[in-house]
C-alpha positions, 0 to 999 in steps of 0.5 A, spaced: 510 480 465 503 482 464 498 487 469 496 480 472 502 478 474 504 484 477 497 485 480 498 478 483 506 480 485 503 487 489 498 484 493 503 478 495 508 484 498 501 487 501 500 481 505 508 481 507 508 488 509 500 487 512 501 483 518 506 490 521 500 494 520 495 489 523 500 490 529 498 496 530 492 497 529 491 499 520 491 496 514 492 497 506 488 496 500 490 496 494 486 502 489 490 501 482 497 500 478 498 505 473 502 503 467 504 498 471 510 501 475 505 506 479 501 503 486 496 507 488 494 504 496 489 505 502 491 506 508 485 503 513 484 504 521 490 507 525 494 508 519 490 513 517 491 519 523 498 515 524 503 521 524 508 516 520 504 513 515 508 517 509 514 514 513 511 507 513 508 508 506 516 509 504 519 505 508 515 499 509 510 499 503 513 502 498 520 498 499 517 491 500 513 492 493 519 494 490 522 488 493 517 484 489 516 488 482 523 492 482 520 496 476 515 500 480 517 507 481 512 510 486 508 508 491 503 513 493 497 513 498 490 516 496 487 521 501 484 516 508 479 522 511 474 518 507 467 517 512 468 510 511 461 510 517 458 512 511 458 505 507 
């Protein structure tokens, strides 16, 4: 399977996971793929100070992209407290 293809899997298991966070106010980007096996995502709105976003990182994100690509082995979040108001 080519980058492409695995950049094309992880955005499809994005939009399965992204309707559970839009619920609750968040979302995800995705920021990069390493190697082809490490993911590395954005929380965005409520996700950001949710005191759960690494359990729902685990839990939800990572095991859904998983579910998708079974030879990813870390999921990570980079750091939110960006000013996004400063765009």
């Amino acid at each position: 399977m080519n980058s492409k293809e695995i950049k094309s899997k992880v955005l499809l298991a994005l939009e399965e996971i992204r309707p559970f966070l839009k619920s609750d106010g968040g979302d995800i980007s995705l920021v990069s793929i390493t190697d082809n096996k490490h993911v590395k995502v954005q929380l965005h709105g409520a996700c950001v100070g949710c005191t759960v976003n690494q359990m729902t990182l685990k839990s939800g994100v990572e095991l859904t992209i998983k579910k998708h690509l079974p030879q990813v082995e870390t999921v990570t979040s980079i750091d939110s407290h960006i000013d996004e108001s400063s765009n």
